[in-house]
PDB file of N, CA, C and O in Angstrom:
ATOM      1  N   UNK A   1     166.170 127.692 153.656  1.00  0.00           N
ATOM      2  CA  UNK A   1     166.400 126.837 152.516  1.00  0.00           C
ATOM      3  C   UNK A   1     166.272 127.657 151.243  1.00  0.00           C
ATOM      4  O   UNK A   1     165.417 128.536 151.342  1.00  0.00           O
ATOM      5  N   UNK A   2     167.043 127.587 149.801  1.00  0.00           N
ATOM      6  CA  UNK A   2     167.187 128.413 148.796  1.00  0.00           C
ATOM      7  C   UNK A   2     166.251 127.825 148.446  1.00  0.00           C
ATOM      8  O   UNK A   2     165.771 127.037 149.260  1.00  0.00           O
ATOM      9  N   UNK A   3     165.609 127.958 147.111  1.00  0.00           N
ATOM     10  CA  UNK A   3     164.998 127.609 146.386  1.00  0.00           C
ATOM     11  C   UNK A   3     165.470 126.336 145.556  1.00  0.00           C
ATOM     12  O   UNK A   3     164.696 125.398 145.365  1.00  0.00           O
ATOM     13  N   UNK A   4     167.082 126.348 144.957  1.00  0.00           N
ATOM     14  CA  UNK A   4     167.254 125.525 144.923  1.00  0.00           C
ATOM     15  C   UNK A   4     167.787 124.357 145.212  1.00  0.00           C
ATOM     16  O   UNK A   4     167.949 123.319 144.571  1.00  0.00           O
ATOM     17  N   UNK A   5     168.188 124.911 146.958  1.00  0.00           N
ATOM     18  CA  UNK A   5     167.667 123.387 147.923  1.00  0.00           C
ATOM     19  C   UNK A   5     165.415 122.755 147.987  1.00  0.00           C
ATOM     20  O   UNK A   5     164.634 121.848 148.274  1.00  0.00           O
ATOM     21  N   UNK A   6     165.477 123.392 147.747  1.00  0.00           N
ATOM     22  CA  UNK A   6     163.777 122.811 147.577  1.00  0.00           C
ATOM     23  C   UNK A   6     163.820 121.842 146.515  1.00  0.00           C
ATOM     24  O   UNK A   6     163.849 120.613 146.586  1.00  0.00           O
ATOM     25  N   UNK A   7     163.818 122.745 145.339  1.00  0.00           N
ATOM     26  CA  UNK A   7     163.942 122.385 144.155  1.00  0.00           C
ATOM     27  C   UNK A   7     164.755 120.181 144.004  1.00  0.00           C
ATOM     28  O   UNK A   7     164.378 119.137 143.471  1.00  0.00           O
ATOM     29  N   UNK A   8     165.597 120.507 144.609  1.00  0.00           N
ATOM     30  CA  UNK A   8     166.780 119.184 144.926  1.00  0.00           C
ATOM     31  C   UNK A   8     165.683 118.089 145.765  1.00  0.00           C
ATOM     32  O   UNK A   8     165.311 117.000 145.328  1.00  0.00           O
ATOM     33  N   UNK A   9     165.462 118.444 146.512  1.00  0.00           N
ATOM     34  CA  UNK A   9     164.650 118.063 147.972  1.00  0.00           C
ATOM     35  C   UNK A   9     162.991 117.490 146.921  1.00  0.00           C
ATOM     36  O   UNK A   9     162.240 116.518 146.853  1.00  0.00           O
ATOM     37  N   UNK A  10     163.133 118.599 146.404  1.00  0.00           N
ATOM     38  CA  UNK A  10     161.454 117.846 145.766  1.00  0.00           C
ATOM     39  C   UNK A  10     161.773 116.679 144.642  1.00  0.00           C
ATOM     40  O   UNK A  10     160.790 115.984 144.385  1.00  0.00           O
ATOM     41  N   UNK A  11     162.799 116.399 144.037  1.00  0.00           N
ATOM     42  CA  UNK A  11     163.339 115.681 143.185  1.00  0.00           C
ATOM     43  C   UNK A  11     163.632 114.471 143.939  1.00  0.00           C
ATOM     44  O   UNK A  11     163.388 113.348 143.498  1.00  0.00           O
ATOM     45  N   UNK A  12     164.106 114.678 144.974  1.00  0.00           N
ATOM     46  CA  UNK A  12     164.598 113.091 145.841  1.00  0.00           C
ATOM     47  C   UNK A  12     163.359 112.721 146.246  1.00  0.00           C
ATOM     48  O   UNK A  12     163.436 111.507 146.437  1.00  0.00           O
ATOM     49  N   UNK A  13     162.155 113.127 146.506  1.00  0.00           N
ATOM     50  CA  UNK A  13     160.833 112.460 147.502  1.00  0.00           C
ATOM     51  C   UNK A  13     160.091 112.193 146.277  1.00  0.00           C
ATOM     52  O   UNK A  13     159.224 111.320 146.316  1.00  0.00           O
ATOM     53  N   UNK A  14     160.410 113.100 144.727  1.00  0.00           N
ATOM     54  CA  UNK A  14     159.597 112.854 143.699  1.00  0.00           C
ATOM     55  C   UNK A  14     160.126 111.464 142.944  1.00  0.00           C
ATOM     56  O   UNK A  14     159.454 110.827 142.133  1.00  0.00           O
ATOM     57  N   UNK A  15     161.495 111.127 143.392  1.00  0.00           N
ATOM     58  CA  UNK A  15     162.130 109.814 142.999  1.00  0.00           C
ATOM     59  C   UNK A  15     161.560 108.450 143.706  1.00  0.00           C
ATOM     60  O   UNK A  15     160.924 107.504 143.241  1.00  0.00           O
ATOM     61  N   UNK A  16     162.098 108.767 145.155  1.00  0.00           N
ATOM     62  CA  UNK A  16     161.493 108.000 145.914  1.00  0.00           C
ATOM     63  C   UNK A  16     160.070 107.231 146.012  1.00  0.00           C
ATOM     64  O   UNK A  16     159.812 106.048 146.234  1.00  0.00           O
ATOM     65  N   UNK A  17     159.196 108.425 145.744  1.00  0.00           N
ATOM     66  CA  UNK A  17     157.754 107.842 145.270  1.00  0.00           C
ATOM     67  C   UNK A  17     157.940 107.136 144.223  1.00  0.00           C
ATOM     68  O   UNK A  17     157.907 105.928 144.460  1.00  0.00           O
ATOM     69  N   UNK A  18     158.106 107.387 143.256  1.00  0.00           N
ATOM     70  CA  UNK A  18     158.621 106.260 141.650  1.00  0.00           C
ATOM     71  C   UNK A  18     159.155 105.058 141.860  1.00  0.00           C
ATOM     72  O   UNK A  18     158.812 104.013 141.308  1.00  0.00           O
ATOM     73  N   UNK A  19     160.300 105.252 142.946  1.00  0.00           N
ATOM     74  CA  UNK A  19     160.766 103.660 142.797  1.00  0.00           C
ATOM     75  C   UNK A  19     159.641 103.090 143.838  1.00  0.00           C
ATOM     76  O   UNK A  19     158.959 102.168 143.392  1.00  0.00           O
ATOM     77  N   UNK A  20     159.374 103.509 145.121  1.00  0.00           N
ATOM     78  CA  UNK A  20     158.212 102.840 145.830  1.00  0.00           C
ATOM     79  C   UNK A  20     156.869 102.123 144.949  1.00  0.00           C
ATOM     80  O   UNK A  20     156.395 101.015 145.201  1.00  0.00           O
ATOM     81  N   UNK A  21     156.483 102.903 144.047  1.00  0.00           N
ATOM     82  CA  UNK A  21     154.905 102.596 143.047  1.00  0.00           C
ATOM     83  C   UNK A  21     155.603 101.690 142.830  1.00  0.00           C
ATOM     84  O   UNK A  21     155.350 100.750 143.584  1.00  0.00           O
ATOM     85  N   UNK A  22     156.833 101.392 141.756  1.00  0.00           N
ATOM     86  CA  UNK A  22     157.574 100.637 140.524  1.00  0.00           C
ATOM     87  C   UNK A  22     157.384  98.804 141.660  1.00  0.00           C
ATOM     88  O   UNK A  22     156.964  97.707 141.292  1.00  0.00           O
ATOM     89  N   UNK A  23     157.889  99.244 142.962  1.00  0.00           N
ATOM     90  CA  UNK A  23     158.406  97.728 143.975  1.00  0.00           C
ATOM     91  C   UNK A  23     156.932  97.368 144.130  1.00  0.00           C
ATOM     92  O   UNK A  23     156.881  96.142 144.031  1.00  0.00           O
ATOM     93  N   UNK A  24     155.845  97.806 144.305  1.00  0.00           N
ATOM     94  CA  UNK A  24     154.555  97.874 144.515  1.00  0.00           C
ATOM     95  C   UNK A  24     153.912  97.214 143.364  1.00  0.00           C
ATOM     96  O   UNK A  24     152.970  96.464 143.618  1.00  0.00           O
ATOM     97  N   UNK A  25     154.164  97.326 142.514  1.00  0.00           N
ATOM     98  CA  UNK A  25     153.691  97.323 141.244  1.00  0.00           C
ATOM     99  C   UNK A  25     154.134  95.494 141.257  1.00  0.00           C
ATOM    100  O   UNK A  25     153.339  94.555 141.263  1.00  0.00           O
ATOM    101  N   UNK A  26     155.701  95.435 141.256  1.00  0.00           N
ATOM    102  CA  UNK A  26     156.674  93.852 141.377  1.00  0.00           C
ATOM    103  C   UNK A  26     156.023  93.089 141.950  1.00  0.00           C
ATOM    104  O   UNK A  26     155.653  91.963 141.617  1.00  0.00           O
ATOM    105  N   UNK A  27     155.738  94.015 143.401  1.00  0.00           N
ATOM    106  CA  UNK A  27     154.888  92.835 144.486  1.00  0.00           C
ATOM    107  C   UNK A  27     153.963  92.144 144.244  1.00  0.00           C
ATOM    108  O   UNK A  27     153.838  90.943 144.485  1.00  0.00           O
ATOM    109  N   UNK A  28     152.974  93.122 143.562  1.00  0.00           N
ATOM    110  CA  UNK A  28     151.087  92.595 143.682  1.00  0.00           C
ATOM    111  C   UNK A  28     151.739  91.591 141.896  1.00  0.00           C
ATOM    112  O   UNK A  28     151.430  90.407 141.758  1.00  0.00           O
ATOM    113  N   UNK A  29     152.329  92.107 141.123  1.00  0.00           N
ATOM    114  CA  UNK A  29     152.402  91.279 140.294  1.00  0.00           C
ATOM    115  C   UNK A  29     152.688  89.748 140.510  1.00  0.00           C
ATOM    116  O   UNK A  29     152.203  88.794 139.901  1.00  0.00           O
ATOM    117  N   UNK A  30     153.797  89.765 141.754  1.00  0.00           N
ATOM    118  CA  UNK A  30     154.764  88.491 141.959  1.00  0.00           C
ATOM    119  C   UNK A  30     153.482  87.458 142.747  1.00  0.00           C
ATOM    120  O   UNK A  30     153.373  86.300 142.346  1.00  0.00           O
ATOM    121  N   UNK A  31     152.747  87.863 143.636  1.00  0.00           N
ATOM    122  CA  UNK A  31     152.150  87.613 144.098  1.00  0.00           C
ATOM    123  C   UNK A  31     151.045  87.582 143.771  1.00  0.00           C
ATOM    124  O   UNK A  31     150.179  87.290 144.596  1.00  0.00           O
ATOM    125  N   UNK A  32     150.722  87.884 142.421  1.00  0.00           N
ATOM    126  CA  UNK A  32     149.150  87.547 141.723  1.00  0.00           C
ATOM    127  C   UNK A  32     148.316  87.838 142.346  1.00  0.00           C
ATOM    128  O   UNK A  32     147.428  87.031 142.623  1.00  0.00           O
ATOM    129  N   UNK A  33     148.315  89.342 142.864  1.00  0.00           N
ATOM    130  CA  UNK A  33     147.297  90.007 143.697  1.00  0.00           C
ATOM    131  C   UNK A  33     146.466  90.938 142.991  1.00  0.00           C
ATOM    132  O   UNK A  33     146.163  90.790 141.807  1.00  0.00           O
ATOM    133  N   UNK A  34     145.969  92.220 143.954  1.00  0.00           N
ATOM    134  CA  UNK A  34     145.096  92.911 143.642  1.00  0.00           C
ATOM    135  C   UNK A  34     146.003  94.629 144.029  1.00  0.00           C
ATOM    136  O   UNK A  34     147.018  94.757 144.713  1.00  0.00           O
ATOM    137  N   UNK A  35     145.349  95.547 143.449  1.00  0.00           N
ATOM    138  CA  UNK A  35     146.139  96.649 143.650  1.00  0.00           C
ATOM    139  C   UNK A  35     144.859  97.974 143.319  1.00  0.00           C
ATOM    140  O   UNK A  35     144.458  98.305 142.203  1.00  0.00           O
ATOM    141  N   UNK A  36     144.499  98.445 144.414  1.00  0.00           N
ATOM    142  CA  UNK A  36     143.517  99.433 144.195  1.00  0.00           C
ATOM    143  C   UNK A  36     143.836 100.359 144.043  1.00  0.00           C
ATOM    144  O   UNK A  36     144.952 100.474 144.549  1.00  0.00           O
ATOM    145  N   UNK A  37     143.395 101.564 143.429  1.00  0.00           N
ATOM    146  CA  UNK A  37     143.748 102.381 143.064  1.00  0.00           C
ATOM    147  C   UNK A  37     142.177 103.696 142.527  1.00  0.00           C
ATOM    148  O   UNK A  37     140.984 103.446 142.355  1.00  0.00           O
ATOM    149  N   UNK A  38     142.884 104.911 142.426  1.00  0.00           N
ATOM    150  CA  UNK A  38     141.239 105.620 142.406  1.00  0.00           C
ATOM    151  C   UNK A  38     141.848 106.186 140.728  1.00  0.00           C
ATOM    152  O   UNK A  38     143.041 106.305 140.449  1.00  0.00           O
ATOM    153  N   UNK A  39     140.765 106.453 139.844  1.00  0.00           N
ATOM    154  CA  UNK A  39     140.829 106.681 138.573  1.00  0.00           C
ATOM    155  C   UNK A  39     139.899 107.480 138.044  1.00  0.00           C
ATOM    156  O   UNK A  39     138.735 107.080 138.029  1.00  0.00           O
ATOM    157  N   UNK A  40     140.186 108.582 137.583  1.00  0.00           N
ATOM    158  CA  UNK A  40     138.786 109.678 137.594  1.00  0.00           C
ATOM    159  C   UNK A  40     137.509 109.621 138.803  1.00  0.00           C
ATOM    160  O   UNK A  40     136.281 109.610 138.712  1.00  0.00           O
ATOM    161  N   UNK A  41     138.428 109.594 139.912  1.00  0.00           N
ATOM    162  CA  UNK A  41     137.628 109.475 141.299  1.00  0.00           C
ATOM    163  C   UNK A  41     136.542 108.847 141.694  1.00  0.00           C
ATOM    164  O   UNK A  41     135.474 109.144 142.227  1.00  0.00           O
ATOM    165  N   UNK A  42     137.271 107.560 141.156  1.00  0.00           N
ATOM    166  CA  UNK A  42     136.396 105.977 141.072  1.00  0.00           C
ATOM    167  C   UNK A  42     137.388 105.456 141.785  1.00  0.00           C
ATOM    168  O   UNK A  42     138.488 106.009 141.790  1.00  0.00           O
ATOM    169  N   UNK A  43     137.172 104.427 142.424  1.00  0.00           N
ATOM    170  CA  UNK A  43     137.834 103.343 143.389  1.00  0.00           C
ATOM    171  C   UNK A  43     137.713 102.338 142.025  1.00  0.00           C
ATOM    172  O   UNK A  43     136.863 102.115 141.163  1.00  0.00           O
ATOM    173  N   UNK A  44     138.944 101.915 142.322  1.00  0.00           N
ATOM    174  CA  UNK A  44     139.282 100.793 141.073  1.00  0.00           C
ATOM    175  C   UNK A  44     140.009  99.592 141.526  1.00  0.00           C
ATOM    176  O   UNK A  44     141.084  99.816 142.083  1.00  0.00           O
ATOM    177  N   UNK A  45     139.681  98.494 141.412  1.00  0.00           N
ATOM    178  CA  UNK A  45     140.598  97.307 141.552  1.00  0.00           C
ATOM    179  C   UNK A  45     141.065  96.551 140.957  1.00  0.00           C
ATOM    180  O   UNK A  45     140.371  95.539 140.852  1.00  0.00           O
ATOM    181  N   UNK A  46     142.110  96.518 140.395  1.00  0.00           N
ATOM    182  CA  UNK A  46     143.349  96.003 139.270  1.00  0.00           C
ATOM    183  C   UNK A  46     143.829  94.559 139.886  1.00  0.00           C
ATOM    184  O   UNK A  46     144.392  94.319 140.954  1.00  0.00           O
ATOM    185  N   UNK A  47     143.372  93.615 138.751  1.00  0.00           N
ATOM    186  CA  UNK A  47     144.285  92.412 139.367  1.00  0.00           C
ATOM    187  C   UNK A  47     145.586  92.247 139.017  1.00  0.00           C
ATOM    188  O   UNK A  47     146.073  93.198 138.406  1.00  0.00           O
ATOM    189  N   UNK A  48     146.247  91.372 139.213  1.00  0.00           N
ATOM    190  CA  UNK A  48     147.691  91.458 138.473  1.00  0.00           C
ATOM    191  C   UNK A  48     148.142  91.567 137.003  1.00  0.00           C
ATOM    192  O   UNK A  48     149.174  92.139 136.653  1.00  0.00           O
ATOM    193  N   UNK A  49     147.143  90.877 136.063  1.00  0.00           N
ATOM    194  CA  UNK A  49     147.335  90.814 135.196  1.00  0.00           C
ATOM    195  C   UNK A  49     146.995  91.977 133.525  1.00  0.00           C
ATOM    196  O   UNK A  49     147.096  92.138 132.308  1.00  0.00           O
ATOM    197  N   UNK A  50     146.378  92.649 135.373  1.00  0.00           N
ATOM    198  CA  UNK A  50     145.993  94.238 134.351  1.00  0.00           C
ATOM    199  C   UNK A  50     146.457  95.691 134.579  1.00  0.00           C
ATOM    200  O   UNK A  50     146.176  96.839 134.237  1.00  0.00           O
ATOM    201  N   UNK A  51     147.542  94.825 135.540  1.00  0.00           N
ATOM    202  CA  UNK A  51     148.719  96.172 135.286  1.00  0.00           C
ATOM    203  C   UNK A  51     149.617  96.254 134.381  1.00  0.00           C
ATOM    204  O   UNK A  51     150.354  97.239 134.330  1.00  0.00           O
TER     205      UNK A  51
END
């Protein structure tokens, strides 16, 4: 693989993650849930309305 097949390759999985968080984000909102998450290496739990 060249470098900039990597380069390409790290851009599509670095996309992919983005839209995955973004639908994640829709969900716990739509559904007036909870969404944990770690934050200066604290366990954190976000309700919907504080994302």
């Amino acid at each position: 693989m060249s470098e900039n097949d990597i380069k390409q390759l790290q851009e599509k999985v670095d996309e992919a993650i983005r839209k995955t968080q973004e639908k994640l984000v829709e969900k716990v909102k739509r559904e007036d849930g909870q969404l944990v998450v770690t934050r200066d290496g604290q366990v954190v739990t976000l309700n919907a309305d504080q994302i």
